[in-house]
C-alpha positions as CSV (number, residue, x, y, z in Angstrom):
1,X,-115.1,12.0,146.9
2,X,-113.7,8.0,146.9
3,X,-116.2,5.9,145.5
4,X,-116.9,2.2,146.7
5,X,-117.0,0.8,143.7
6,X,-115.6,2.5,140.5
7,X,-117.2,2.5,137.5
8,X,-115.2,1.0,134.3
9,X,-116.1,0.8,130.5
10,X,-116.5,-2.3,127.6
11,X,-116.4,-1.8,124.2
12,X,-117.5,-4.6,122.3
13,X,-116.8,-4.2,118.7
14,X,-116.9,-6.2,115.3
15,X,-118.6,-6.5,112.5
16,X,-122.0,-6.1,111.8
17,X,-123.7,-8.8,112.9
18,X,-121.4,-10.3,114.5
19,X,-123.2,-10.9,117.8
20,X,-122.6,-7.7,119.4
21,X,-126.1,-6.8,120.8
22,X,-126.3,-10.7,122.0
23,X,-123.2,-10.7,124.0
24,X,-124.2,-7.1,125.7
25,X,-127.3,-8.7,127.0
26,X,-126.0,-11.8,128.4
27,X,-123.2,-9.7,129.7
28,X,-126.0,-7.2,131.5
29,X,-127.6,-10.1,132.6
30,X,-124.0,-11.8,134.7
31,X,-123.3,-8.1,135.3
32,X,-126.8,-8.0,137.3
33,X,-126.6,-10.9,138.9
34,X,-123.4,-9.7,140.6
35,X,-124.7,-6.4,141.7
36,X,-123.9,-4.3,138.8
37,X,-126.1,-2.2,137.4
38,X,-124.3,-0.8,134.0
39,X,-125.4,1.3,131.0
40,X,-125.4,0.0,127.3
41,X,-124.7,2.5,125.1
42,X,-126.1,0.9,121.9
43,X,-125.1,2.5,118.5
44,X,-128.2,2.0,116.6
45,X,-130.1,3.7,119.1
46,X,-127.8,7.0,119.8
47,X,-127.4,7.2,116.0
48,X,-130.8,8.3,115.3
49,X,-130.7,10.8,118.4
50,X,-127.3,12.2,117.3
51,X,-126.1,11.5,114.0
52,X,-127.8,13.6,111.5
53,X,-125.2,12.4,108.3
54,X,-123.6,9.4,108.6
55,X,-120.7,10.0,106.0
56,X,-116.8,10.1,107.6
57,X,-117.3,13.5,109.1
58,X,-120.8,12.5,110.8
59,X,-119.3,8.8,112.0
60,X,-116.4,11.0,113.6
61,X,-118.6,13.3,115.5
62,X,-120.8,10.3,116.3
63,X,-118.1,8.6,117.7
64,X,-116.6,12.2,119.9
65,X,-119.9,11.7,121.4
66,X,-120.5,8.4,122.1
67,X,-117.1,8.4,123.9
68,X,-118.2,11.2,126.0
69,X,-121.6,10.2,126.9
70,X,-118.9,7.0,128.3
71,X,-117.1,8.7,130.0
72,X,-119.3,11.0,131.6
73,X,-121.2,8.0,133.0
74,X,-118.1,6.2,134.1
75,X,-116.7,9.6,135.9
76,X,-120.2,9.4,137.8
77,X,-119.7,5.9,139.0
78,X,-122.0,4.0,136.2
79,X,-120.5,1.1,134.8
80,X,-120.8,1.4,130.6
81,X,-121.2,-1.3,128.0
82,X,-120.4,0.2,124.5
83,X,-122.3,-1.8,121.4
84,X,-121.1,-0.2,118.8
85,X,-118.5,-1.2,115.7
86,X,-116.9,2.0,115.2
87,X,-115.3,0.5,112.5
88,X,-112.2,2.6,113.3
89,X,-109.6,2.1,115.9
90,X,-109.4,5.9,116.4
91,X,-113.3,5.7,117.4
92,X,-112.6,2.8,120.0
93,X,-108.8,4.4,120.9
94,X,-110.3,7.9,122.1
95,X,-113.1,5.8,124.7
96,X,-109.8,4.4,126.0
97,X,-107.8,7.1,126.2
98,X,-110.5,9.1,128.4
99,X,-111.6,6.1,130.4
100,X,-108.8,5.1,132.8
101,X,-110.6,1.3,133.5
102,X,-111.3,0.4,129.9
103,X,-111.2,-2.9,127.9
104,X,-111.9,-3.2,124.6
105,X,-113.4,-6.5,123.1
106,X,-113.2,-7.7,119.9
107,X,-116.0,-10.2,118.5
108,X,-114.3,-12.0,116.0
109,X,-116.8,-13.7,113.4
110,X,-115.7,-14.1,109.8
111,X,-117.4,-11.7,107.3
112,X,-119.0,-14.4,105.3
113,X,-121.0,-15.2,108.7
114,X,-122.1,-11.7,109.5
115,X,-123.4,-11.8,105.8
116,X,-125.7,-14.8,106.7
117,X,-126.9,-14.0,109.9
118,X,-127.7,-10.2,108.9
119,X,-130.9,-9.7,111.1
120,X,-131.0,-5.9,110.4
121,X,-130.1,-6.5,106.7
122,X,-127.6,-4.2,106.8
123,X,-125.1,-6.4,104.4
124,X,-128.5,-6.8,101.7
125,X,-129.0,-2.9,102.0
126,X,-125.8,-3.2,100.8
127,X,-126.2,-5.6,97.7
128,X,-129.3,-3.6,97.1
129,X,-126.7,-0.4,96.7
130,X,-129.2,1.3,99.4
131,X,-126.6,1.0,102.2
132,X,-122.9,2.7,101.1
133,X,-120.7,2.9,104.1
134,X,-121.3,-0.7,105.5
135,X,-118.4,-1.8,107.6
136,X,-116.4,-4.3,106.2
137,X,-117.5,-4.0,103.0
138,X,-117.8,-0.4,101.6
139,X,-116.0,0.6,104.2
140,X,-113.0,-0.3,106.2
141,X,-113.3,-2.4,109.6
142,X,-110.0,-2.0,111.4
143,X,-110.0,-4.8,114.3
144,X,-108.6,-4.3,117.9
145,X,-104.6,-4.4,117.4
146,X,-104.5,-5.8,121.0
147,X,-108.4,-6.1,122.5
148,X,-108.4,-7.2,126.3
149,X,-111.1,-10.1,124.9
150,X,-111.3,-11.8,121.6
151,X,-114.2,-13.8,121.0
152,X,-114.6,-16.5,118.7
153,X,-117.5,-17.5,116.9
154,X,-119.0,-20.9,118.3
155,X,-119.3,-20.0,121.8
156,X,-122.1,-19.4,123.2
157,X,-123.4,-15.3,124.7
158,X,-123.3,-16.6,127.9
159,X,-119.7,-18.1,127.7
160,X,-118.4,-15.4,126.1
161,X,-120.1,-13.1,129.0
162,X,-118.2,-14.6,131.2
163,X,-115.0,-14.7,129.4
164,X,-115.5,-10.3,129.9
165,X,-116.1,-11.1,133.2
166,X,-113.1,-13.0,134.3
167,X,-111.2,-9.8,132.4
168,X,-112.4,-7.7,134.4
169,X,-112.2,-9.4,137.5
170,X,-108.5,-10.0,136.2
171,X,-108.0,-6.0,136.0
172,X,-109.6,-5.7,139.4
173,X,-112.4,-3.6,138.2
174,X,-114.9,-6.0,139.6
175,X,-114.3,-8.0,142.6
């Protein structure tokens, strides 16, 4: 069956609070406005409904699934926003790998600035020694080696919407 319009993926990843979740809603909103009605596939929230141990072994799995859930929506014609960190490049590689109209964008805020901002206090958790496996700090972030997008800190979530919308326009994924 040919589809009208074919479905594509973003990943948005960086640190913890970098402005992940911020971007993905301005980016829903310019998506909306042009017609496009796309699934977000927020971490936080699939993480209490899959994840039972978040160690290595459980972020792997986590990740499998995530990237499935993805792809499955994208194979059924719904555009997918991915807010998620996966702090690994494997995590973000195997989403690309199984989704043919992919890009991959990299939110690029400096560590110290995540640290500051930290609405979720994810990076005090840490201080606190409650939180062990926080990207970035206990735990290695591995940035995009070559993201489609790299966005800076200083812009604003609607400019940097519509810097993931000129990619994909680019691609051809929308028109």
């Amino acid at each position: 069956m040919e589809r009208k319009n074919e479905a594509f993926a973003i990943w948005i990843t960086g640190l913890p609070a970098s402005g992940k979740s911020t971007i993905t809603a301005a980016l829903k909103v310019q998506l909306a406005n042009r017609g496009v009605d796309a699934a977000v596939l927020e971490s936080d929230v699939l993480r209490k409904v899959f994840a039972g141990d978040y160690n290595a072994t459980g972020r792997e799995t986590f990740y499998r699934q995530m990237a499935y859930i993805g792809a499955l929506l994208v194979e059924h014609g719904v555009p997918v926003i991915f807010d998620a960190t996966a702090n690994r490049r494997a995590y973000r590689d195997r989403a690309r790998h199984e989704i043919a109209r992919f890009i991959e964008v990299y939110v690029d805020v400096p560590l110290a600035t995540c640290r500051a901002r930290d609405p979720k206090g994810i990076y005090r958790g840490a201080a606190s020694g409650e939180a062990t496996n926080v990207p970035g700090l206990q735990d290695p972030y591995e940035p995009p080696e070559a993201p489609d997008v790299v966005l800076l800190q200083g812009e604003t979530p609607e400019s940097d919407a519509r810097q993931i919308i000129q990619k994909l326009t680019e691609k051809g994924y929308l028109k």
